[in-house]
N, C-alpha and C positions, 0 to 999 in steps of 0.2 A: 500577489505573489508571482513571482518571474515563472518560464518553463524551466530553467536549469533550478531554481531553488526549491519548483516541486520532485523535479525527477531526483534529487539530493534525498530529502526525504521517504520517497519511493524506494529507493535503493537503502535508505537506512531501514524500512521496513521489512522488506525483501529478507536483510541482514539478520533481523530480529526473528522475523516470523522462521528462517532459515536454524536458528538457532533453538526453537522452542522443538523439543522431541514429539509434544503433543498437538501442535498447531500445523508444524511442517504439513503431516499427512492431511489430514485437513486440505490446507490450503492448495497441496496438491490435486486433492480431488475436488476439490470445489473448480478449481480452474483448469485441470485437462491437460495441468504441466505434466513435465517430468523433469526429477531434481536434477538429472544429468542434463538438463539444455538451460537449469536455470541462469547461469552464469553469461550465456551468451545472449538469451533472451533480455536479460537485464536492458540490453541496449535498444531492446524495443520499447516506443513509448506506449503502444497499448498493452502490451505485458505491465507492464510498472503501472498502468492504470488500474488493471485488474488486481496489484496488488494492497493498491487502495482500495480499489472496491471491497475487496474481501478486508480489509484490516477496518473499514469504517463500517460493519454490516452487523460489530457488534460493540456497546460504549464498553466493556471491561477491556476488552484488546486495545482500544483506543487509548485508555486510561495506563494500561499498563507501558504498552507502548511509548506513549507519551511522558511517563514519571521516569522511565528509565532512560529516554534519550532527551530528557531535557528538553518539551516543547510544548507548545500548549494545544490543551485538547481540540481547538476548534485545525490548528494546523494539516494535519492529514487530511481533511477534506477541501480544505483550499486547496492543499496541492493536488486532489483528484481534481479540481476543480478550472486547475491552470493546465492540464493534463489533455491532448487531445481527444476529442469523444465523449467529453460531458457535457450536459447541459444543465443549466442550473433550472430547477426545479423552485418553484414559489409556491407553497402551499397555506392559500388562501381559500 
């Protein structure tokens, strides 16, 4: 997965999560935003990381996420994964 086809997804996350009245707060506080800088934050790539991190941290948000924008379950964490500041984890 490219950096622009994760940060796509990122941003459609963003979009989703921004739209959900119950996750928003959440996601707000789990990450230390404020919804008033999300917009320009967007254009940070460790912002959009974190908003992977929080969207893949649970598999129903994944799953719904995923059913509703047409993509498949494993995709959000690839794109965290093409995202600067991750490292892939092998658990062996």
């Amino acid at each position: 997965m490219t950096g622009e086809q994760a940060e796509l997804i990122a941003l459609r996350a963003l979009g989703w999560l921004a739209g959900d009245d119950e996750l928003w707060p959440v996601f707000l506080g789990a990450t230390g935003a404020a919804a008033e800088d999300a917009r320009e934050r967007a254009r940070d790539p460790a912002f959009m990381a974190s908003v992977l991190e929080f969207l893949t941290s649970d598999d129903a948000m994944v799953m719904a996420f995923c059913d509703q924008s047409d993509l498949k379950y494993e995709d959000p964490l690839r794109a965290r994964y093409a995202l600067p500041g991750a490292e892939r984890v092998e658990w062996t």
